[in-house]
Gaussian input, Z-matrix of N, CA and C with variables (Angstrom, degrees):
# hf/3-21g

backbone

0 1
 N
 C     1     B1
 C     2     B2     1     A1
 N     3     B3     2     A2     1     D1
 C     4     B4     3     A3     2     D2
 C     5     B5     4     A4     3     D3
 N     6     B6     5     A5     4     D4
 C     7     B7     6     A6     5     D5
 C     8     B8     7     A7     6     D6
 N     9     B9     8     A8     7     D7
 C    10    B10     9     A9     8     D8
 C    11    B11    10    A10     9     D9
 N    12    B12    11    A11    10    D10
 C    13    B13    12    A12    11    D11
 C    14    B14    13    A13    12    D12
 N    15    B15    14    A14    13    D13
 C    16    B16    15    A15    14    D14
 C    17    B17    16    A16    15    D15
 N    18    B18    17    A17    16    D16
 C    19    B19    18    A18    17    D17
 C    20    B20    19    A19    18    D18
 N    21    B21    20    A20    19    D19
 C    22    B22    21    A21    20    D20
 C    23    B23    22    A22    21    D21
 N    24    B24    23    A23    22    D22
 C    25    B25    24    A24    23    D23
 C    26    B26    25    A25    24    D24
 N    27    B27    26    A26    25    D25
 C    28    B28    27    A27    26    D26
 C    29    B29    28    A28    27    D27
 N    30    B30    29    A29    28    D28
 C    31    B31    30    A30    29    D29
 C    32    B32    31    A31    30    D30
 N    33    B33    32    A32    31    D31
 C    34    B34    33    A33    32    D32
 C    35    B35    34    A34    33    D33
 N    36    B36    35    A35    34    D34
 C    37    B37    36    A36    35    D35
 C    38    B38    37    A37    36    D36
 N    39    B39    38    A38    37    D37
 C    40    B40    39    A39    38    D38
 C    41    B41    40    A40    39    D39
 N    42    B42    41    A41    40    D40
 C    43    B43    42    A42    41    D41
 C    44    B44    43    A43    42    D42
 N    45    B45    44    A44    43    D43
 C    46    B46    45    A45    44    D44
 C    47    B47    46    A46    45    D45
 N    48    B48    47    A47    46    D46
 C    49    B49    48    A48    47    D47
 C    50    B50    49    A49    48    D48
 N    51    B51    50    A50    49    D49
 C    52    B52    51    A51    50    D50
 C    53    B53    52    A52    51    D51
 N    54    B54    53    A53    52    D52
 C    55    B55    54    A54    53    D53
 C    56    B56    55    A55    54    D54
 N    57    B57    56    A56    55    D55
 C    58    B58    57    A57    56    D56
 C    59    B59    58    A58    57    D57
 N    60    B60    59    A59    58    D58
 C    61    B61    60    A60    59    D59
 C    62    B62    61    A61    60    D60
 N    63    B63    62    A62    61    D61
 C    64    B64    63    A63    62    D62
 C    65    B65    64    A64    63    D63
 N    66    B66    65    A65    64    D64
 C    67    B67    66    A66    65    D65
 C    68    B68    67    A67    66    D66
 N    69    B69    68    A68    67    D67
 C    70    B70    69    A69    68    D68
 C    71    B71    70    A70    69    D69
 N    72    B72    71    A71    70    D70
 C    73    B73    72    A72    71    D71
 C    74    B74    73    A73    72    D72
 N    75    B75    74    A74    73    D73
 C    76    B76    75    A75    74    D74
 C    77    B77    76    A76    75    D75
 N    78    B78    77    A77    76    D76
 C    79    B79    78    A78    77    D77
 C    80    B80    79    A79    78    D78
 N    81    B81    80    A80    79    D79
 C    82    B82    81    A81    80    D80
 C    83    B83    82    A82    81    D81
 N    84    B84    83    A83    82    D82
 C    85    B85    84    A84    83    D83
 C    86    B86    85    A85    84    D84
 N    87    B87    86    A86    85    D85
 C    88    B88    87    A87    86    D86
 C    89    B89    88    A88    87    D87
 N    90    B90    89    A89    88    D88
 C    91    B91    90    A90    89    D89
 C    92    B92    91    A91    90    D90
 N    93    B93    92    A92    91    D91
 C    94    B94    93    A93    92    D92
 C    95    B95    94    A94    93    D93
 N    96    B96    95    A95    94    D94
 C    97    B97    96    A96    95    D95
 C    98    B98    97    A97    96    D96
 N    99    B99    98    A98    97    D97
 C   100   B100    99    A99    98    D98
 C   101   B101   100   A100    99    D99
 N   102   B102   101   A101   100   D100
 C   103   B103   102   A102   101   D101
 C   104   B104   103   A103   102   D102
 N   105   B105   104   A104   103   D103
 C   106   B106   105   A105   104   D104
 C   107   B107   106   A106   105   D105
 N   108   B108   107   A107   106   D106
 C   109   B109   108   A108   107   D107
 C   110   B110   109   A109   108   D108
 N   111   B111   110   A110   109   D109
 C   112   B112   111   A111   110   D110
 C   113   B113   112   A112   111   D111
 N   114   B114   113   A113   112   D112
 C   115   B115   114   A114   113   D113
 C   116   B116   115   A115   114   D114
 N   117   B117   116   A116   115   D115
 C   118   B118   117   A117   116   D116
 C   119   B119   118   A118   117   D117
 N   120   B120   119   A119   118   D118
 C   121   B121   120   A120   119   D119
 C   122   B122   121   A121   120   D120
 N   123   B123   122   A122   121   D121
 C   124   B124   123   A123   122   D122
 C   125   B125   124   A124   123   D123
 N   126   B126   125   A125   124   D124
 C   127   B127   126   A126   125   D125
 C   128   B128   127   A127   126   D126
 N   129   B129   128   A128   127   D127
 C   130   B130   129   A129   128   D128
 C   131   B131   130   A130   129   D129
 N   132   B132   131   A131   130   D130
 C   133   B133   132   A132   131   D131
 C   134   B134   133   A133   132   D132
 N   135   B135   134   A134   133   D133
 C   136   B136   135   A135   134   D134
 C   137   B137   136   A136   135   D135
 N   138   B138   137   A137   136   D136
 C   139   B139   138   A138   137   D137
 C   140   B140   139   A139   138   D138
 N   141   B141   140   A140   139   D139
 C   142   B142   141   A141   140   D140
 C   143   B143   142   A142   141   D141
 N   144   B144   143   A143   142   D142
 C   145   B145   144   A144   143   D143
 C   146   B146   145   A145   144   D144
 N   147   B147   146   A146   145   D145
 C   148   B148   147   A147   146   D146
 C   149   B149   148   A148   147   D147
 N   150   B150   149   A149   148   D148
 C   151   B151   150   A150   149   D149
 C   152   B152   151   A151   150   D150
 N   153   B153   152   A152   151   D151
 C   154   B154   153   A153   152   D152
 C   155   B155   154   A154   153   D153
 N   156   B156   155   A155   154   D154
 C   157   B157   156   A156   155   D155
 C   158   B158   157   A157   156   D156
 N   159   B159   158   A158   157   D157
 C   160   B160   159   A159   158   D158
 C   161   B161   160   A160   159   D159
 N   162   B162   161   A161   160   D160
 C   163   B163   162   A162   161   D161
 C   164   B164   163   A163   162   D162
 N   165   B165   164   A164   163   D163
 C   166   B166   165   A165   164   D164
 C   167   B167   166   A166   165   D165
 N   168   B168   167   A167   166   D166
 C   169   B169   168   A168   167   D167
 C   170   B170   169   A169   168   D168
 N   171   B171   170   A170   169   D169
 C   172   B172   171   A171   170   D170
 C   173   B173   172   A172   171   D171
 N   174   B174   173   A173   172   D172
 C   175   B175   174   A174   173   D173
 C   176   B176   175   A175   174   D174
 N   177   B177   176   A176   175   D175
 C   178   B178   177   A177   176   D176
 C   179   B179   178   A178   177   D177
 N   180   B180   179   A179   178   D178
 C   181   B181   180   A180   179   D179
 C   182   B182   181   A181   180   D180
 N   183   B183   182   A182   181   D181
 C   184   B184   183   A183   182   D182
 C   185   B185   184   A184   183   D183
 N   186   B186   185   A185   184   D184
 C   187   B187   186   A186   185   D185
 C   188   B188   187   A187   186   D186
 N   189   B189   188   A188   187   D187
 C   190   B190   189   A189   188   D188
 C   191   B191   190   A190   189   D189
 N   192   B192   191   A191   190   D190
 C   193   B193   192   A192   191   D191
 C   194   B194   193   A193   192   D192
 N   195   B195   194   A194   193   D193
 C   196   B196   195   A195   194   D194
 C   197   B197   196   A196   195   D195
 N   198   B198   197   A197   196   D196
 C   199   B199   198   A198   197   D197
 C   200   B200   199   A199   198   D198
 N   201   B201   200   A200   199   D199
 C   202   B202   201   A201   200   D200
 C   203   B203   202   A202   201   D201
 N   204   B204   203   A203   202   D202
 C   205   B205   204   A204   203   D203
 C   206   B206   205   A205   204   D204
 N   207   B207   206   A206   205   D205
 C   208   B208   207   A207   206   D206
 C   209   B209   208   A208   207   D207
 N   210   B210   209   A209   208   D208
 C   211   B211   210   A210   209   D209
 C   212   B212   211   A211   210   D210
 N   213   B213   212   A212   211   D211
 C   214   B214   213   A213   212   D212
 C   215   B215   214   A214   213   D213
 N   216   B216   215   A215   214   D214
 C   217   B217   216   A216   215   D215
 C   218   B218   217   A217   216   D216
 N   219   B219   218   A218   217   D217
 C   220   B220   219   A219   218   D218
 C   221   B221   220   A220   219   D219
 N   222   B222   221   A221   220   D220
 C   223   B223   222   A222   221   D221
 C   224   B224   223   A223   222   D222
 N   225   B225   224   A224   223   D223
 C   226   B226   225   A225   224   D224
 C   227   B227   226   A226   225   D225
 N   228   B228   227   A227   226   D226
 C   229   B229   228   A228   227   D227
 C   230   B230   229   A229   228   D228

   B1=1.4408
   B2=1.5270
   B3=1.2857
   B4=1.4636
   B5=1.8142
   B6=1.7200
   B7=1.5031
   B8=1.7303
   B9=1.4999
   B10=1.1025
   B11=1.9154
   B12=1.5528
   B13=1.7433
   B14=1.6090
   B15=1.0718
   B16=1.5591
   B17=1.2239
   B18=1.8105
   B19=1.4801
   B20=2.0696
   B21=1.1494
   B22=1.3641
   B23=1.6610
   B24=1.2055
   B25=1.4541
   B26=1.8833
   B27=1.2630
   B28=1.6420
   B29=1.8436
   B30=1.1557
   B31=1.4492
   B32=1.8495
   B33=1.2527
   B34=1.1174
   B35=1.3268
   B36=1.1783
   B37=1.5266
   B38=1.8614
   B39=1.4033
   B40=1.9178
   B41=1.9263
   B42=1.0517
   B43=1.3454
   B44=1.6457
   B45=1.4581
   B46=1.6467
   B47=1.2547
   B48=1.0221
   B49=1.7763
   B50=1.3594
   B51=1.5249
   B52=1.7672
   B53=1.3546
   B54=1.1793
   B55=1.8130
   B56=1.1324
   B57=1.9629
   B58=1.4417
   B59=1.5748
   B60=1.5395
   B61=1.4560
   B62=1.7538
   B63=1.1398
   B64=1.3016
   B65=1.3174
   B66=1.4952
   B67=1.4842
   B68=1.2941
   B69=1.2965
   B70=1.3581
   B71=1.5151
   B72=0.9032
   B73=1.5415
   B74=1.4650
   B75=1.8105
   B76=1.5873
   B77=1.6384
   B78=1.4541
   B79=1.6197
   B80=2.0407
   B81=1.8080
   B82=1.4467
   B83=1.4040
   B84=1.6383
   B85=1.4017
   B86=1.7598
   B87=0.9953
   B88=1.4998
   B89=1.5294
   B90=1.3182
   B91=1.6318
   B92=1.7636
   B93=1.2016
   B94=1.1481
   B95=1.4166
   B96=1.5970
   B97=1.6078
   B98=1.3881
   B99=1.4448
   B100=1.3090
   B101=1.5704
   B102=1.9784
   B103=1.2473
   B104=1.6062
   B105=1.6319
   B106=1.3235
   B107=1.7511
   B108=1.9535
   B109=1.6241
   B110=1.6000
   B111=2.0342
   B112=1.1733
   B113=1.6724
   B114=1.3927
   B115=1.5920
   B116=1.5319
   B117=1.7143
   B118=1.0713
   B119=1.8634
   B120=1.1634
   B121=1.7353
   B122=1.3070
   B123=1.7256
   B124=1.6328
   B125=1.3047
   B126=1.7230
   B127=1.1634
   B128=1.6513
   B129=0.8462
   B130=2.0257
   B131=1.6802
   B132=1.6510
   B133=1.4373
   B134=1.3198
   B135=1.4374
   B136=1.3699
   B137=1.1478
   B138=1.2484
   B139=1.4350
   B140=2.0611
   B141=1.4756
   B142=1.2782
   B143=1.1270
   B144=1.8358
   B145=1.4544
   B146=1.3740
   B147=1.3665
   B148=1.8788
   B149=1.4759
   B150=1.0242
   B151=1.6828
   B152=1.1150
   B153=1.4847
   B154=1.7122
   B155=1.2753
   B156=1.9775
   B157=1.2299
   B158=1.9444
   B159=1.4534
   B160=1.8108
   B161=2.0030
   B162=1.3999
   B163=1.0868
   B164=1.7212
   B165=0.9298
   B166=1.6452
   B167=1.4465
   B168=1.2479
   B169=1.4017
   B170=1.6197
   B171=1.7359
   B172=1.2762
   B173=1.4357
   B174=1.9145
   B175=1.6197
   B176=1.4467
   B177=1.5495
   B178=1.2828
   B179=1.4864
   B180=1.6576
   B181=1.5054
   B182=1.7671
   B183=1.0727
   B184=1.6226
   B185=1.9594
   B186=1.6914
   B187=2.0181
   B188=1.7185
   B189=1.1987
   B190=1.5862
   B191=1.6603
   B192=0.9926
   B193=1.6096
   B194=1.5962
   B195=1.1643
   B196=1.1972
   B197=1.5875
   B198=1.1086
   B199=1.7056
   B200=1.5782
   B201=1.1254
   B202=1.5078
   B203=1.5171
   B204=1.2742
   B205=1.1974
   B206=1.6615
   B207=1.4791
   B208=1.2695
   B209=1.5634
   B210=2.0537
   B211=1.3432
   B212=1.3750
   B213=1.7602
   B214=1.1757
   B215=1.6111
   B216=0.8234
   B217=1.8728
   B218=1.8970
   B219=1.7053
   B220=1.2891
   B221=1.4304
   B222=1.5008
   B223=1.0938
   B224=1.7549
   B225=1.1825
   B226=1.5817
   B227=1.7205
   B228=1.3972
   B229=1.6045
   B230=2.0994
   A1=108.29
   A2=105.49
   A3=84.76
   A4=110.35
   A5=105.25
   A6=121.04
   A7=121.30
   A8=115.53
   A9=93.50
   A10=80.15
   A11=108.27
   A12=110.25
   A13=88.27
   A14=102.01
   A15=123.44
   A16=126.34
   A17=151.31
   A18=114.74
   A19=91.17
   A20=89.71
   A21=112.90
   A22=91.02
   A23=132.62
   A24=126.27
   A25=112.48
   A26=100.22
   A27=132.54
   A28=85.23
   A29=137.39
   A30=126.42
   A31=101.51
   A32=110.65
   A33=123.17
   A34=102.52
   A35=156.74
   A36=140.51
   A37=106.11
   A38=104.63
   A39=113.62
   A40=75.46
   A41=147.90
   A42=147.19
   A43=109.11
   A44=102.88
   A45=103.29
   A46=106.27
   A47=108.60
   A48=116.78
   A49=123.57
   A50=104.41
   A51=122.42
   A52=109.94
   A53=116.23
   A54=110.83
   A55=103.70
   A56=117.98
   A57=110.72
   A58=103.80
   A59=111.97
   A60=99.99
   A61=105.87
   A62=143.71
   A63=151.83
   A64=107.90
   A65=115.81
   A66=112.50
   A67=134.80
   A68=119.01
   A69=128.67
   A70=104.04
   A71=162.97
   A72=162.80
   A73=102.32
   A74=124.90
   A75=121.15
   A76=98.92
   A77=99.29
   A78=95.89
   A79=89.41
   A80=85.71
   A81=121.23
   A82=111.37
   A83=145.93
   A84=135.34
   A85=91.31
   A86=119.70
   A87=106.51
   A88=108.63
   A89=95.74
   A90=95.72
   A91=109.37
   A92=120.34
   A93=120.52
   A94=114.50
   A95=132.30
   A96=120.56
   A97=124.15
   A98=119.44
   A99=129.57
   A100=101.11
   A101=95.82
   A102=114.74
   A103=107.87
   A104=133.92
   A105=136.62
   A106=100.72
   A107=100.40
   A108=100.39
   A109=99.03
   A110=104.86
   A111=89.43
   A112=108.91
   A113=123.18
   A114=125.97
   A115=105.69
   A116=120.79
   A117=103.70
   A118=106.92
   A119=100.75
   A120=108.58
   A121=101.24
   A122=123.82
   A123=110.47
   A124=89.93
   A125=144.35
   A126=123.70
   A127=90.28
   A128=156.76
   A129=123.59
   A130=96.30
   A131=132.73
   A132=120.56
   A133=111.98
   A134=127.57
   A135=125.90
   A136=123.55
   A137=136.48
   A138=114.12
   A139=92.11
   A140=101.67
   A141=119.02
   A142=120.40
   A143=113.41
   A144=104.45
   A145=82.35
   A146=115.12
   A147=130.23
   A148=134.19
   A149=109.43
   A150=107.71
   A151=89.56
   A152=118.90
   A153=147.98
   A154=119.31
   A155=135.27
   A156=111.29
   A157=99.38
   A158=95.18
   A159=90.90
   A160=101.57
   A161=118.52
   A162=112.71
   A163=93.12
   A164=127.35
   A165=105.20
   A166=106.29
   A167=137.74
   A168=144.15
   A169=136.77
   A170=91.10
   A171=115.14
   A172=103.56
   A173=106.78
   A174=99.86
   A175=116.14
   A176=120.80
   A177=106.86
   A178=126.70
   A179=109.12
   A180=111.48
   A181=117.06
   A182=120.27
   A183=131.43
   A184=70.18
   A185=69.20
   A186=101.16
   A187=105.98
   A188=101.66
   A189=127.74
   A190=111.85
   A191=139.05
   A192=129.46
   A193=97.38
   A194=120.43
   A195=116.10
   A196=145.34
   A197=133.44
   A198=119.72
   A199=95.08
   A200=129.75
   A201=131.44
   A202=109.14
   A203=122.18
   A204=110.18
   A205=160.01
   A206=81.96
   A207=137.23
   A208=93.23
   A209=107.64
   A210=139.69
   A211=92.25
   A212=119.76
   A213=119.19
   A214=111.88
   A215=113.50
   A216=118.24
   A217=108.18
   A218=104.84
   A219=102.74
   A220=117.01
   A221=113.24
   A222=135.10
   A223=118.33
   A224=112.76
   A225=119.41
   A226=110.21
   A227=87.57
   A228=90.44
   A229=111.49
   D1=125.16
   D2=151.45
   D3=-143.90
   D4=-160.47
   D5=-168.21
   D6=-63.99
   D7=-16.35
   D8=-172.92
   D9=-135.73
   D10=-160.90
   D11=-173.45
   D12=-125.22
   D13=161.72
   D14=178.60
   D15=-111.08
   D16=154.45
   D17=167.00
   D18=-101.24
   D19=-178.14
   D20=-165.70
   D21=-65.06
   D22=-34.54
   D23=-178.72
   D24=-58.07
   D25=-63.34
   D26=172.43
   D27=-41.03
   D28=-62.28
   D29=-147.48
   D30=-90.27
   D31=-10.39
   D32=-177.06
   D33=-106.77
   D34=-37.62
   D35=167.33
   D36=-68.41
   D37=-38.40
   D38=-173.19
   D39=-65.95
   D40=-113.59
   D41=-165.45
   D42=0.75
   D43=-72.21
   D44=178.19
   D45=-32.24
   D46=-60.44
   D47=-167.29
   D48=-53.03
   D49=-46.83
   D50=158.58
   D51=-42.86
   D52=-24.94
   D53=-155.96
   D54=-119.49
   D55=-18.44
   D56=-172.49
   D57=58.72
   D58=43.29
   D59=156.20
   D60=-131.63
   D61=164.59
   D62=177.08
   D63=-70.10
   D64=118.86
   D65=153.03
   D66=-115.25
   D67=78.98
   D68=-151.86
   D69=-110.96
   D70=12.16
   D71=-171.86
   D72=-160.60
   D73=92.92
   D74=169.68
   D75=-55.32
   D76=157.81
   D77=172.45
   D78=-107.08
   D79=140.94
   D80=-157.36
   D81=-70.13
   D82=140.41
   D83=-154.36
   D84=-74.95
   D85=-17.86
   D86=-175.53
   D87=-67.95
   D88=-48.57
   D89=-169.83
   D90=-66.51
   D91=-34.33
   D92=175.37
   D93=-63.98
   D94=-59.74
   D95=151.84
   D96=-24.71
   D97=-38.03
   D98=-174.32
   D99=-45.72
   D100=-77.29
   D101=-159.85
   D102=-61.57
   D103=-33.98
   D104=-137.50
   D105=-119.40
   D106=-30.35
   D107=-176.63
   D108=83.15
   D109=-156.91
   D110=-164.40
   D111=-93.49
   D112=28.50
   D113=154.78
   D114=-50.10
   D115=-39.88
   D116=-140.19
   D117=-75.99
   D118=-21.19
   D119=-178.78
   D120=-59.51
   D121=-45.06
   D122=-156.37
   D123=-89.61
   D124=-43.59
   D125=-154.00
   D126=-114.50
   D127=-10.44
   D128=174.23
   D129=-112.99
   D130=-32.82
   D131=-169.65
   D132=-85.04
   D133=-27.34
   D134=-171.67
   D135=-51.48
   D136=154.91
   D137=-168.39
   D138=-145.84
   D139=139.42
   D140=-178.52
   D141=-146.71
   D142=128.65
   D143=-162.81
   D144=-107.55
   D145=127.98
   D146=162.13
   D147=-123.97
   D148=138.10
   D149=-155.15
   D150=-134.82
   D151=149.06
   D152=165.55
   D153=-56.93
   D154=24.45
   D155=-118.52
   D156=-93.61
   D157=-16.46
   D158=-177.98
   D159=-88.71
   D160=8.10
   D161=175.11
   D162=-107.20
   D163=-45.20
   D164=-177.37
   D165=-83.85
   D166=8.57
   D167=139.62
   D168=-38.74
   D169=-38.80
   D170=-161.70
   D171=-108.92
   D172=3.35
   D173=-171.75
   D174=101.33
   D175=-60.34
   D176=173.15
   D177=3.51
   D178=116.07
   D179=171.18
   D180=-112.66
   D181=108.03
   D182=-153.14
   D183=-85.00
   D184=134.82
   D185=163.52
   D186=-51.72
   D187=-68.91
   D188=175.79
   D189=-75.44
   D190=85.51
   D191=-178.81
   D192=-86.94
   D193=-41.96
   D194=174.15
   D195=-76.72
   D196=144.20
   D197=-173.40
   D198=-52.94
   D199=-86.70
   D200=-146.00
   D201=-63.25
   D202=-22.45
   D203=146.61
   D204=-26.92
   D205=-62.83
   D206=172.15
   D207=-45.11
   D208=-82.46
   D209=-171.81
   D210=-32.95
   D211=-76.81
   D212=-150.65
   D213=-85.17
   D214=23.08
   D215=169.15
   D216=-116.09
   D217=-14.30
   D218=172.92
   D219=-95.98
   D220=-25.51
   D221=171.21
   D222=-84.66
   D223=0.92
   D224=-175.33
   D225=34.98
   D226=61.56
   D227=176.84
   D228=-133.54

């Protein structure tokens, strides 16, 4: 978890980076309907902006505040 939301681009280049692999070509909503049908709208296209807001209200200090942080302590990298 953390303090602020990300879009799916932002969590996908911070990842590349975690992994030291290239993310240069998103894969396209067609192809994803293709492969998934109509899963793919509710679970990979949907899009939701969510925020911590009664936990950073209350002070809460996240270990990880940051995405790549986050990535590379979940990813042991």
């Amino acid at each position: 978890m953390a303090p602020h939301a990300v879009t799916n681009q932002e969590f996908t280049k911070t990842l590349g980076k975690v992994l030291g692999r290239p993310t240069v070509v998103p894969l396209p909503a067609f192809a994803t309907r293709l492969m998934f049908g109509e899963m793919a709208d509710e679970l990979l296209l949907a899009s939701a902006r969510v925020q911590p807001a009664k936990l950073l209200a209350s002070g809460y200090r996240f270990r990880y505040p940051e995405l790549e942080g986050t990535l590379r302590h979940l990813l042991a990298r």
